[in-house]
Every structure is written in structure tokens, then in C-alpha cells.
VEXTOR-630959 format. One line per 2 residues: number of its first residue (from 1); their letters; for each residue x, y, z of C-alpha. Coordinates in Angstrom, 2 decimals, always signed. Each point is the difference from the previous one (the first is absolute). Example, Ala and Ser with C-alpha at 12.3 -4.5 7.8 and 13.67 -1.06 7.14 Angstrom:
<recs>
1> AS> +12.30 -4.50 +7.80  +1.37 +3.44 -0.66
</recs>
This chain:
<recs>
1> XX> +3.06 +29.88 -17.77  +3.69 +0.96 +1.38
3> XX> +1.87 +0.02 +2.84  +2.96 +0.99 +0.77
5> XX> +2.92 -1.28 +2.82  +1.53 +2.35 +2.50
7> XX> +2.54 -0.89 +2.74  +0.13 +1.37 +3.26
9> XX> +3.21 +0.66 +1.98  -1.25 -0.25 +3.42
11> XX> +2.94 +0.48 +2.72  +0.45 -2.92 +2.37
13> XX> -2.78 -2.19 -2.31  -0.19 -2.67 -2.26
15> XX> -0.10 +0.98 -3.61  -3.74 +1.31 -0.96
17> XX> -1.49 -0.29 -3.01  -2.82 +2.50 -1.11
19> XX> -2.47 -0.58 -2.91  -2.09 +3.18 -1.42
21> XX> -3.27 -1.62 -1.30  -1.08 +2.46 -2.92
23> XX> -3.58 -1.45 +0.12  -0.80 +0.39 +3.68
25> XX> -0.72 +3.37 +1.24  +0.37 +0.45 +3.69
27> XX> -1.98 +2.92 +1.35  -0.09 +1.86 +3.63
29> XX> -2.99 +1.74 -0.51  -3.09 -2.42 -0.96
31> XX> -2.29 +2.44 -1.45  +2.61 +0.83 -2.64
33> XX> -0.58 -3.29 -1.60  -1.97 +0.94 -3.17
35> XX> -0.36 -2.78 -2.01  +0.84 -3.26 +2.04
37> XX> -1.12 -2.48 -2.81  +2.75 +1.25 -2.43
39> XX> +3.06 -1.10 +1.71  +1.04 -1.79 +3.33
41> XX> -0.59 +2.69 +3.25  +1.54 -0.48 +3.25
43> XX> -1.07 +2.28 +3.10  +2.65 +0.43 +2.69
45> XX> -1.03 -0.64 +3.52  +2.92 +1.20 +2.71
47> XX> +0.00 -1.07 +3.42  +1.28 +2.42 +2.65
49> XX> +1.03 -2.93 +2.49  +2.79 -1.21 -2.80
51> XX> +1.53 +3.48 -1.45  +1.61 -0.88 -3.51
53> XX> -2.23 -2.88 -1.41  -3.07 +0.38 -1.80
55> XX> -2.69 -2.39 -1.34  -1.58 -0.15 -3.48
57> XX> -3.66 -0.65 -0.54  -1.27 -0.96 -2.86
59> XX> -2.49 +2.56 -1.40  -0.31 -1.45 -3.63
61> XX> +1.80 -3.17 -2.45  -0.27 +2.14 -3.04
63> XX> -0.33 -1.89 -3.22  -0.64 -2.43 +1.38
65> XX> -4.11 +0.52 +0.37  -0.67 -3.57 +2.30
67> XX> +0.13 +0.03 +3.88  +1.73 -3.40 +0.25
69> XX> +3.17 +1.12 -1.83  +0.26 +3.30 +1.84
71> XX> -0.54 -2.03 +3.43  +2.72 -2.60 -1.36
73> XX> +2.53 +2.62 -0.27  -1.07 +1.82 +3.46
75> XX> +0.65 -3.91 +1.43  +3.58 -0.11 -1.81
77> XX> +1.03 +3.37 +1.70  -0.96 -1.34 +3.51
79> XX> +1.66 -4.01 -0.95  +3.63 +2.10 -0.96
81> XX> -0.27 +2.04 +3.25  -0.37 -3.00 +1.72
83> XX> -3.37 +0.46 +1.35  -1.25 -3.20 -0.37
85> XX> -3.14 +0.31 +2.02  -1.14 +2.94 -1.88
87> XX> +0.83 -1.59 -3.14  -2.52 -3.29 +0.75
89> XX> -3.01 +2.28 +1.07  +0.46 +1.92 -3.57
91> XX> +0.20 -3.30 -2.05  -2.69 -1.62 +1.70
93> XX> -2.24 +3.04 -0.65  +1.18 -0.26 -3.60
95> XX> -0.44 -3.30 -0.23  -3.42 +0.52 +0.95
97> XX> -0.43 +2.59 -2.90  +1.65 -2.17 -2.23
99> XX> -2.51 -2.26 -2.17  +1.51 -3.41 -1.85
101> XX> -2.58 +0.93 -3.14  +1.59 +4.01 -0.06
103> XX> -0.08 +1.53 -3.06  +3.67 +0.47 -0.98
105> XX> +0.69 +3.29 -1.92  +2.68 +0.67 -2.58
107> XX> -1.04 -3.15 -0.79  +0.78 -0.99 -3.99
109> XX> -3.23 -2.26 -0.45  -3.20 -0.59 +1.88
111> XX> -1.58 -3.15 -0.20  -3.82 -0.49 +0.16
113> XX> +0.30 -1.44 +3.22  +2.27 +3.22 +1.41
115> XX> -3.43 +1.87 -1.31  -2.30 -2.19 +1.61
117> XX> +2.16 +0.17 +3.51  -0.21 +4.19 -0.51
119> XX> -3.52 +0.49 -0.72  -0.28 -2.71 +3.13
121> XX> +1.59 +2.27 +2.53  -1.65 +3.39 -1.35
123> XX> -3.09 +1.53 -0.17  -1.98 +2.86 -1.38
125> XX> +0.35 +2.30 +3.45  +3.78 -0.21 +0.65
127> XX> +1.76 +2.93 -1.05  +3.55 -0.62 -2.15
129> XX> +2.03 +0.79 +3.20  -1.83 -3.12 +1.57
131> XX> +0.74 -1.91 -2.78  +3.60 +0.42 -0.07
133> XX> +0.18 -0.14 +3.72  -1.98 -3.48 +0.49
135> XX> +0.08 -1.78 -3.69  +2.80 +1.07 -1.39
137> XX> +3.82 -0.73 +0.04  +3.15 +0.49 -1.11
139> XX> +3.55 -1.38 -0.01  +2.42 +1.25 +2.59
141> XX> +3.27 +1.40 -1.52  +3.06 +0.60 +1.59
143> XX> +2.45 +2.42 -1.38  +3.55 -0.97 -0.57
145> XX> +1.75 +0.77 +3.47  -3.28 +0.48 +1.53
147> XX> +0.42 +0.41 +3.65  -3.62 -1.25 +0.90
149> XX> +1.45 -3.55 -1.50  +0.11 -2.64 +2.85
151> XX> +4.03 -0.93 -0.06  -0.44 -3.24 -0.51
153> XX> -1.07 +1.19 -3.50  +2.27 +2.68 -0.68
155> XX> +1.93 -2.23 -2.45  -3.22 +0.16 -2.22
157> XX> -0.12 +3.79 -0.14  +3.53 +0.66 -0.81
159> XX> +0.35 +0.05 -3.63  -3.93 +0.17 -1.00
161> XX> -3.61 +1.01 +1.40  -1.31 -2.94 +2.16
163> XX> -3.63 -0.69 -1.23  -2.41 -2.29 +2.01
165> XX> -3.44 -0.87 +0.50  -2.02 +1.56 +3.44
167> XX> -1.20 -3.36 +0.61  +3.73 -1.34 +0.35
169> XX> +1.42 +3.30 +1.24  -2.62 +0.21 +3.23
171> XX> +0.72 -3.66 +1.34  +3.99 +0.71 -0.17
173> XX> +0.52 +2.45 +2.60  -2.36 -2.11 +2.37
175> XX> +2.60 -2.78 -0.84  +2.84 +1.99 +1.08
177> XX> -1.29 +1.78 +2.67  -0.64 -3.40 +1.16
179> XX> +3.08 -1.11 -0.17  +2.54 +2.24 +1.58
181> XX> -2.82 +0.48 +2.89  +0.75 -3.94 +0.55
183> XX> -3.78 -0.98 -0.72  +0.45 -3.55 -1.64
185> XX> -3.35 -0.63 -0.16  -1.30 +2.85 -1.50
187> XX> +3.07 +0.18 -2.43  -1.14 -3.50 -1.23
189> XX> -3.41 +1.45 -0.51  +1.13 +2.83 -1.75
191> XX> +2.10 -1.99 -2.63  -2.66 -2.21 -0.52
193> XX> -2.52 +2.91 -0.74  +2.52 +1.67 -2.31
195> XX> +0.67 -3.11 -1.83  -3.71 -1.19 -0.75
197> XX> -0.92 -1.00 -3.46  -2.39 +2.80 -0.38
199> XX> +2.24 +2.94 +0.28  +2.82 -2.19 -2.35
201> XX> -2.26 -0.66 -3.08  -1.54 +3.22 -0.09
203> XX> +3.09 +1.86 -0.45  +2.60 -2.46 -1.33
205> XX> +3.12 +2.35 +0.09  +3.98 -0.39 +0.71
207> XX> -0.07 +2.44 +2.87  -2.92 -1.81 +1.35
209> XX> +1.90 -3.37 +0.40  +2.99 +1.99 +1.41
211> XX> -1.64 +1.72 +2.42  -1.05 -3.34 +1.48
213> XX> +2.70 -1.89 -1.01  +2.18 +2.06 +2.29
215> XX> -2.28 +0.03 +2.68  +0.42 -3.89 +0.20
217> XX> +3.70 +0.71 +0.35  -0.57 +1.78 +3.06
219> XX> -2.00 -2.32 +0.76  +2.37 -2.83 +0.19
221> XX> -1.41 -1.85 -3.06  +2.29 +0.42 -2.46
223> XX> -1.12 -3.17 -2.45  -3.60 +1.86 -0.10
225> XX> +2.28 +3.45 -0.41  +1.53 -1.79 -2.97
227> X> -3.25 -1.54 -1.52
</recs>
């Protein structure tokens, strides 16, 4: 994976910053998408009512063969555009596709009970492209510099890959969303569900306890930020 920085001299604007995404490929033409499940596809959709703007649908998360990963980073395109609304509809529908006992690929060792949760969730008439959309999972990784990175965690992408779990990474944008939408209540909730013991154990990792760590910052709570 690469990407590479371009600046845009705009006249009478702010300075712009650009970044080409080597693994996306944004197409105009839909039926010129060949093989979707290689690499990352991304349909444009123009609207004649605003001439010069464009929107990207998501056609395909290649390599990354699991819907709630693909649907994670659809969420973090909407959450950076500031489309908060849009972004809570797409993490509650992956949440709902998102399963505490998923079967984490890329994974180094399975344990018995990681077999037992599999052949659980499966059975003989699903296809493998059910599998990996319902029972299956894998981490969500952001680039360095990715632009699909919520800012509050662009400090974590900017010397290294940012690497966490679905479970975590589909409960964060609901926090934030939350928040700058001035929801308290539902930004409690949201903190609470992203911080349950559950998701914590299962994946003990530093980015994990980051990821929440800061989100008790925002959240005012800096001794739990701290812990």
C-alpha cells in the first residue's frame, strides 16, 4: 500500500491537500469493474443540481473479503465529510452484522473455542461468500495519512498503519458522531458500549486502549483517559 501527497494551489482558498490512494480505484463506468474482490472499487455518482462535486460509492473493500470492514470504512468516509447522520445508519447496520464470537482472520492462533464459535455460526448450505459476509471478520487498518481516519485519530496514523479490532472500530464513530451532534445521552451510551469487557479481553491490544482512551478525553474524563 502507498500513497502519495499532492498540494493544491487554489486561488482565493485555503491551502488543499490531495492524497492519491494507490489501492482504491475510482471508476465512472460501473460495468467496467472486472474483478471487484481484488482491490477497493469506488463508482462515481454526479449530481446535475451541484456541477463540480461528485460522490463515491462503494462497489467493493478489496482484500478485505468481510462486509463489516468494508461497511466500517464506507462509515469513516461519511464521519470525515461530516455527515454524521449517514455515518450512524451505516454503523448501526454494521453493528448489526457484526457478531462478538466473529471469527477473526489473519489471526496467528485459533483456539478450540474460536473453532467451536465458527462451526456454531456455519452450516453445510452457506456458500464461502456467506461465510465471510456473516461469520467472519477482520481487523480494520488504516494507512499512514489515511484520509478516511476520524481526526481525532490522525495522530495514530502518522508515522505507522493504525490496526484495530471491528468490534472497537464500529462503536467509535457512533461515539463521535454523538458527540459533536450534542447527544449526551447517546454519547454516554456509546462509550459505555465501546468500553465493555467483552470487546477489551478478546482483543487485548495498545491501539485498542487508545482508541478508547482518547475517546474519554473527549469525553471530559480524563482520569479514566489516563487509566
Amino acid at each position: 500500500m502507498s500513497s502519495e501527497l499532492a498540494r493544491l494551489d487554489l486561488p482565493g482558498s485555503d491551502e488543499d491537500k490531495m492524497f492519491v490512494d494507490e489501492v482504491v480505484n475510482v471508476t465512472k463506468i460501473e460495468r467496467n469493474i472486472k474483478h471487484p474482490v481484488q482491490r477497493t472499487e469506488v463508482f462515481m455518482e454526479t449530481d446535475t443540481d451541484h456541477p463540480g462535486f461528485t460522490r463515491l460509492r462503494l462497489i467493493a473493500a478489496g482484500k478485505r473479503k468481510d462486509a463489516v470492514t468494508g461497511w466500517m470504512f464506507y462509515a469513516s468516509f461519511y464521519y470525515v465529510t461530516g455527515q454524521y447522520n449517514v455515518t450512524l445508519r451505516l454503523t448501526e447496520y454494521a453493528l448489526s452484522k457484526c457478531l462478538p464470537d466473529m471469527l477473526l482472520i489473519h489471526k496467528v492462533n485459533y483456539t478450540e473455542a474460536d473453532k467451536d464459535s465458527y462451526r456454531h455460526n456455519v452450516h453445510y448450505l452457506m456458500t464461502l461468500n456467506d461465510k465471510m459476509k456473516t461469520v467472519v471478520g477482520d481487523q480494520v487498518v488504516y494507512i499512514q495519512h489515511s484520509a478516511l481516519i476520524p481526526q481525532e485519530l490522525e495522530l495514530e496514523v502518522e508515522y505507522s498503519e493504525f490496526i484495530i479490532p471491528p468490534f472497537i472500530m464500529s462503536h467509535c464513530p457512533r461515539f463521535l458522531c454523538y458527540h459533536h451532534i450534542g447527544d449526551s445521552y447517546n454519547r454516554q451510551q456509546a462509550l459505555c458500549d465501546l468500553g465493555v469487557d467483552q470487546y477489551l479481553h478478546r482483543n487485548v491490544a495498545s491501539n485498542t486502549f487508545t482508541l478508547v482512551g482518547v475517546c474519554c478525553e473527549i469525553n471530559g474524563d480524563k482520569d479514566a483517559a489516563f487509566h
